[in-house]
N, C-alpha and C positions, 0 to 999 in steps of 0.2 A: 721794344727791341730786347732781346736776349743778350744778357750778358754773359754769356758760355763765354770766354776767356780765359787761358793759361793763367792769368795773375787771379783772377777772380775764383778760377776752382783754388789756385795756393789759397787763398782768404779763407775761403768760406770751410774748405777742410781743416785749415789751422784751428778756425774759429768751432768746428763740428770736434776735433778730435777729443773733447773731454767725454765726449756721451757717445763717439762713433762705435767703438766695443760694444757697448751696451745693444745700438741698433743694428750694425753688421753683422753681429758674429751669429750671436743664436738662431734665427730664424730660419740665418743661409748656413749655417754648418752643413748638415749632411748634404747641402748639395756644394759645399768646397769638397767635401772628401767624396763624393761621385764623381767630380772633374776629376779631381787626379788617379782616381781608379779608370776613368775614362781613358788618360793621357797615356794611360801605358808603359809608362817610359822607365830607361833601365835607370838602376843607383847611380852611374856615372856618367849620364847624360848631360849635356850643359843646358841646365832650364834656366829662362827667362820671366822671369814674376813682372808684366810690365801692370803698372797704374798697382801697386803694392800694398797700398797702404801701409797699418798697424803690423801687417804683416800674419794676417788670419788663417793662412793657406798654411803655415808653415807647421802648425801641428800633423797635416797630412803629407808632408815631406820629410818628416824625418826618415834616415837612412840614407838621400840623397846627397851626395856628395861634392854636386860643384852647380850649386844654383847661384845667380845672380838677382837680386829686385833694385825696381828702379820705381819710383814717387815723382813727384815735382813738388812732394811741398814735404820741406825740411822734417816738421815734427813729426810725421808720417814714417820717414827714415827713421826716425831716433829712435822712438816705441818699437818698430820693428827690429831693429837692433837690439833693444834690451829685451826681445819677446828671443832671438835668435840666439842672443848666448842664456838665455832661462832656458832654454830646449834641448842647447848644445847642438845647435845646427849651424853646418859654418856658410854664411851668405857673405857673398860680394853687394854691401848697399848703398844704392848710388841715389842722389838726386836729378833730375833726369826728365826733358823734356820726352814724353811719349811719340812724340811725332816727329822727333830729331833724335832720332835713337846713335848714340855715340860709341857703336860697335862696328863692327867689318863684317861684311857681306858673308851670307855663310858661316856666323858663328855659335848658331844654335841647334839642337835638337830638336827643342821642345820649347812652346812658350804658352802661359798661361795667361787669358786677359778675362780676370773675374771683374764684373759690374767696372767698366769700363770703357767699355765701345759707346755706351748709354750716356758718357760723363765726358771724355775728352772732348774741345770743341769739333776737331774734325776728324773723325771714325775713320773716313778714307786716308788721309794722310797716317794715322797711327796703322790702318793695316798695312799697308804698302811698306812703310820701314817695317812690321811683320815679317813680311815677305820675303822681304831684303836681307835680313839678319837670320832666318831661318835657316838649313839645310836642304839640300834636295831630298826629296821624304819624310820632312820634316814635320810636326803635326802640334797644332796648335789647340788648346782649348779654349772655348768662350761659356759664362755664365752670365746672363744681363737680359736686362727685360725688350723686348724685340714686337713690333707690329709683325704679322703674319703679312711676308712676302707678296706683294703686290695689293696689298688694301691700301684704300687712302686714308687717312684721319680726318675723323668728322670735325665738321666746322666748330662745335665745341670742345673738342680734342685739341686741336691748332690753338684755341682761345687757352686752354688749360697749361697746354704746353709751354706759352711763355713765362709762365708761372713755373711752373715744374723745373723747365733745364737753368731759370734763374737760382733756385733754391737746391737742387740735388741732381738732376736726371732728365735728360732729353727722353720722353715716353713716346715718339712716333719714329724712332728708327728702325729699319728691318737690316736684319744679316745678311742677305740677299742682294740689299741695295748697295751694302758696305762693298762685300768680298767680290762683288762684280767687277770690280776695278782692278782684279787680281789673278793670278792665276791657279789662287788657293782653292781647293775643292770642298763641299759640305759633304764629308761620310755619314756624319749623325745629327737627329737635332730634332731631340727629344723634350717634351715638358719636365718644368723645374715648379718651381715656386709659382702660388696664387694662380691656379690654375691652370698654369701654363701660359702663363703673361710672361714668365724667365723662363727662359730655356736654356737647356746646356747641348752646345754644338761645337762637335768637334770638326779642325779643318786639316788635309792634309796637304802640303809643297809637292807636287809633282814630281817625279825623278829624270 
């Protein structure tokens, strides 16, 4: 049985964060700064950095003016804080359940969910507060590894993945299966990394 759980990603990321730099950033760089060239979005939009980590994205935000990130696991915030005043980028950083987002409806523009939707235990529940806290036309990005829309995971898939979402990353979800629960639209949803096993897909809030 998978132990995907809120306390258990805090553990296991507390426990990952001395070496997560080391494995996050480089490989995913150019595709953190394609999501936010993606994103569009003006300097004074109120962005949302949810599931934030170390806080990797924030080199591709500089100039932006009124961004928020939100983590669940404390030391996560703190490094992104000392990465945000190294930068000189002013962030609001909260600790902050994904799926219990502690904002007001229609408070965002724009919200980024890098390697994410693959990691919180339930991808529906965090899109749906998405939705919630979003704007009407308001556009979200996603970067994370995704099955292709309506395939099923081979029976060694399924076997692998209890392994996987124990250790890092739920590997048999689709984008498709998540944002159906929503009213969120897929404008884009193009290959990223390793093939195109990540992809970067932009969504837009309907007006």
């Amino acid at each position: 049985m998978s132990l995907n759980t809120n306390t258990w990603n805090r553990l296991r990321y507390t426990l990952y964060l001395p070496i997560y730099d080391l494995i996050a950033d480089r490989i995913f760089r150019k595709y953190r700064k394609r999501s936010v060239e993606l994103l569009a979005a003006k300097p004074t939009d109120a962005i949302l950095i949810l599931g934030a980590g170390t806080g990797l994205d924030l080199p591709y935000l500089q100039g932006y003016t009124n961004l928020t990130a939100i983590d669940i696991t404390p030391g996560m915030i703190a490094k992104l804080q000392e990465r945000a005043e190294e930068l000189r980028i002013p962030v609001n950083a909260q600790v902050m359940n994904g799926q219990q987002l502690e904002f007001a409806d229609n408070s965002f523009d724009a919200v980024i969910l890098h390697l994410i939707l693959a990691v919180i235990p339930d991808p529906v529940d965090c899109i749906k507060e998405v939705e919630r806290v979003l704007k009407l036309g308001g556009t979200v990005m996603v970067f994370d590894k995704f099955l292709p829309d309506g395939q099923r995971p081979s029976i060694l898939r399924r076997f692998f993945n209890q392994i996987a979402s124990t250790l890092f990353s739920d590997i048999n979800r689709s984008i498709g299966g998540i944002t159906s629960h929503t009213s969120l639209q897929i404008e884009l949803n193009e290959p990223a990394a390793l093939r195109g096993t990540f992809r970067l897909v932009r969504l837009r809030k309907p007006e």
